[in-house]
C-alpha positions in Angstrom: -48.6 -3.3 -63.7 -52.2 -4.1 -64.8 -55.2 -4.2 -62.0 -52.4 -3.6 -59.3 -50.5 -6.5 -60.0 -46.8 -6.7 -59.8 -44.4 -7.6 -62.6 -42.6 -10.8 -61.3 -40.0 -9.8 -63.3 -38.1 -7.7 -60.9 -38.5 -10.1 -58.5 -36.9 -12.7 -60.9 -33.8 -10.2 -61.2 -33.3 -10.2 -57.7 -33.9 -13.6 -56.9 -31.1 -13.7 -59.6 -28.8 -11.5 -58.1 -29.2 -12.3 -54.6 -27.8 -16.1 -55.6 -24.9 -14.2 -57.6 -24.5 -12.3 -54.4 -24.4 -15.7 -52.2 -22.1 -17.3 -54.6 -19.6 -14.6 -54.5 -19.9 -14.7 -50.9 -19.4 -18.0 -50.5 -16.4 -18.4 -53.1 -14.9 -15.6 -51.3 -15.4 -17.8 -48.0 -13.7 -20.5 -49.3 -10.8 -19.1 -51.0 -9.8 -17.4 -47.9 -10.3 -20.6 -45.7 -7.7 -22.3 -48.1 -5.4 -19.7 -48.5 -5.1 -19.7 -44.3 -4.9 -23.7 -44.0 -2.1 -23.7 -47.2 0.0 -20.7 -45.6 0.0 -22.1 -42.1 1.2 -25.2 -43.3 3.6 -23.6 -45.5 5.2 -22.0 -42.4 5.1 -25.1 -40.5 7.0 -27.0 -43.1 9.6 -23.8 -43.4 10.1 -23.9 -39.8 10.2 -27.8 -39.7 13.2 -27.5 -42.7 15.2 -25.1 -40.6 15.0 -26.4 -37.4 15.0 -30.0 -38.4 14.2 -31.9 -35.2 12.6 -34.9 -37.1 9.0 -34.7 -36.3 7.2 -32.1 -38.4 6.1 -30.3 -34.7 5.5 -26.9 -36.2 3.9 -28.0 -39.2 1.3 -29.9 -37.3 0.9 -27.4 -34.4 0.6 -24.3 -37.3 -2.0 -26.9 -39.3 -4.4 -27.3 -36.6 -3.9 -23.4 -35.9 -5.1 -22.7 -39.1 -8.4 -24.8 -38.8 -8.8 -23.4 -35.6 -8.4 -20.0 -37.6 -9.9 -21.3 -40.0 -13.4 -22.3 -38.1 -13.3 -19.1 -36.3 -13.5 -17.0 -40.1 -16.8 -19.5 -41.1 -18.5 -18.8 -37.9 -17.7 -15.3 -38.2 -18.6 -14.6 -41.6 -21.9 -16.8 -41.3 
């Protein structure tokens, strides 16, 4: 620090970790958001096997459960 300037190279190392932060964050975010939509389907289309009424019913219904779910985790987490 010279004539009560600041470095702006801590702030550069911040700047860079707060991004590392966000994109962790974030990839976090998504990998749980797939990983609800894939297993609700998974269990729709396991139910949908051994129930087999001919229309994949519980394979849509746990689908659009798991966006719902799904929707509910973004808004929370944001």
């Amino acid at each position: 620090m010279q004539n009560g300037k600041k470095s702006s190279f801590p702030n550069k190392l911040d700047k860079e970790k707060r991004m590392l932060r966000d994109y962790a964050r974030y990839s976090n975010l998504a990998f749980k958001l797939i990983a609800v939509i894939l297993a609700a389907f998974f269990i729709g289309w396991q139910i949908d096997k051994w129930i087999n009424i001919g229309f994949p019913l519980f394979t849509l219904l746990l689908s659009i459960g798991g966006l719902i779910i799904t929707m509910y985790l973004l808004i929370k987490d944001l």
